[in-house]
C-alpha positions in Angstrom: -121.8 148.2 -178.5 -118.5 147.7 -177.0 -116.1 149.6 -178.8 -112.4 149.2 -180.0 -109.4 151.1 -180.0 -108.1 152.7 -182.8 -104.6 153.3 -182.8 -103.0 156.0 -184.7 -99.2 156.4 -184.6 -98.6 157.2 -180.8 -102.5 158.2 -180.4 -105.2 155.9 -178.7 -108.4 156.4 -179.4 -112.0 154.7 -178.8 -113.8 154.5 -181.7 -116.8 156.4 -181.8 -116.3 158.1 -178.1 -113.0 159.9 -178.4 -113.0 159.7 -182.2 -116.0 160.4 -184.4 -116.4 158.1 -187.6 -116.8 161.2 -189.3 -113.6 162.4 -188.1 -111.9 159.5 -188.5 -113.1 159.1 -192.4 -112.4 162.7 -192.6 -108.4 161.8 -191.5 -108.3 158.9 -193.0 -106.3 159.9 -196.0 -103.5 161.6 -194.3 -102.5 158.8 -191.7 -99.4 157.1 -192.0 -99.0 154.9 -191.3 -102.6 153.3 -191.5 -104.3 153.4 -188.1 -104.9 149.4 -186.7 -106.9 148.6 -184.4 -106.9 146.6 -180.8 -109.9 145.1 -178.8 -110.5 146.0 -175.2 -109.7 143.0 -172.6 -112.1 140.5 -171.3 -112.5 142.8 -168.2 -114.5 145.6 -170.6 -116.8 143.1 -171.9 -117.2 141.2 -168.2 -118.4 144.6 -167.0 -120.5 145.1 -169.9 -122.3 141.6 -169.1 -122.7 142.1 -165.7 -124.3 145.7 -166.5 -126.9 143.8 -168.6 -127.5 141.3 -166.0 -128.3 144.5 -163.6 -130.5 145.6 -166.0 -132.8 142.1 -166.0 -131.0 140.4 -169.0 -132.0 136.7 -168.9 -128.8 135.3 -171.3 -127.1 137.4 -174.0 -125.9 136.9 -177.7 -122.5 138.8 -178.3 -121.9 139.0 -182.2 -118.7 140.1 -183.1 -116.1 140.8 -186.7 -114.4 137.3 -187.5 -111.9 136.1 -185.5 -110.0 136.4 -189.1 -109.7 139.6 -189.1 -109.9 140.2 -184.9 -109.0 138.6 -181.7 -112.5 140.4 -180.1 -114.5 137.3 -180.6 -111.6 135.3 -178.6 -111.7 138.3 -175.8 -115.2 138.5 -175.6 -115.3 134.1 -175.3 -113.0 134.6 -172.5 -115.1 137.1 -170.9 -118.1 135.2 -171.1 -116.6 132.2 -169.4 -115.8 134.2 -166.7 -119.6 135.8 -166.6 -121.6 133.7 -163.5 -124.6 135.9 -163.9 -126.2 134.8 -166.6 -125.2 132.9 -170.0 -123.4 134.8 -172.8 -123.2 133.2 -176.1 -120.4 134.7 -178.1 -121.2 134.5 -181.9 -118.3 134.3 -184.7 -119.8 136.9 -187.3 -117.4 135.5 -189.9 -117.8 139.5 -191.5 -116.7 142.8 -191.2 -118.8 146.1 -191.1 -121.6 146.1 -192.8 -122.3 142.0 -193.0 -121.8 142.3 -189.1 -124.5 145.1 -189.0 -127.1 142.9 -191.0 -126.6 139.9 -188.6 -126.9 142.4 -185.4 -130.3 143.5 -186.8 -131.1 139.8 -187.9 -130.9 138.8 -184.0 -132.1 141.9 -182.6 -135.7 141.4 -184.5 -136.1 137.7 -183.8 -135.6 139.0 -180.6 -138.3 141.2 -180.1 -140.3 138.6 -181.7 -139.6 136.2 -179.0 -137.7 133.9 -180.7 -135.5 131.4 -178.8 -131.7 132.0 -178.8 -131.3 128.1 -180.4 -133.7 129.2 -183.4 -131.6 133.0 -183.6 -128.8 131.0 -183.9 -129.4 128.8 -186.4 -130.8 131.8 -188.5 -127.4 133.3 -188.3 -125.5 130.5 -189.4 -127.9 130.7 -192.7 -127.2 134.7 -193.2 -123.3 133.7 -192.6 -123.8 131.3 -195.6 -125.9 134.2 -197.6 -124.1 137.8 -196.9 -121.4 138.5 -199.0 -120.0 142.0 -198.8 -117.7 143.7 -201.6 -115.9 146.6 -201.5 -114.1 148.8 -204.3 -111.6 151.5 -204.0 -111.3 154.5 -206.6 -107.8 154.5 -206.0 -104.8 152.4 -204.3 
């Protein structure tokens, strides 16, 4: 996991490592204005790739939040172009959150199973067409 930035009014913080979600959530109703969000550069997620490659990585699939709602998957293509080690396939999500999370653990078990990275792919592009995600507020 590679994460973002979460920027609140002056503050920078990455989420998860200087910010807890719980803390964030816990915040979240006093911010203003809303906190937005920014994605590392290329450089994060070349190091991140090469780390992998250290570790005996033979390729790897980088799913990411649509480029609709984020320019990660754009930074992270970049990134991978620029990776010699070994091949990184950047995949377009085309969710948020939880949609996201159910593709991640899609992969991550064909995978272990010893799938190929053609057959994960074309599994994805199925659960893209299947995962729908809703949300409802109790108040605006």
């Amino acid at each position: 996991m590679i994460p973002l930035f979460i920027n609140i009014g002056d503050q920078s913080y990455l989420d998860g490592v200087d910010l807890s979600h719980q803390e964030f959530y816990e915040r979240l109703p006093g911010f203003k204005p809303a906190p937005k969000t920014a994605a590392p550069g290329p450089e994060v997620f070349r190091k991140v790739f090469e780390q992998l490659a250290s570790e005996g990585a033979t390729e790897i699939l980088s799913i990411h939040v649509s480029t609709k709602l984020s320019a990660i998957v754009d930074i992270a293509r970049t990134a991978a172009k620029e990776t010699t080690r070994l091949p990184v396939t950047v995949f377009d999500s085309r969710q948020l959150s939880l949609g996201t999370g159910f593709q991640v653990q899609a992969a991550a078990r064909a995978a272990a199973e010893g799938r190929s990275l053609t057959k994960i792919l074309s599994m994805l592009e199925e659960l893209v067409r299947r995962i729908h995600v809703f949300a409802t507020l109790t108040r605006l």
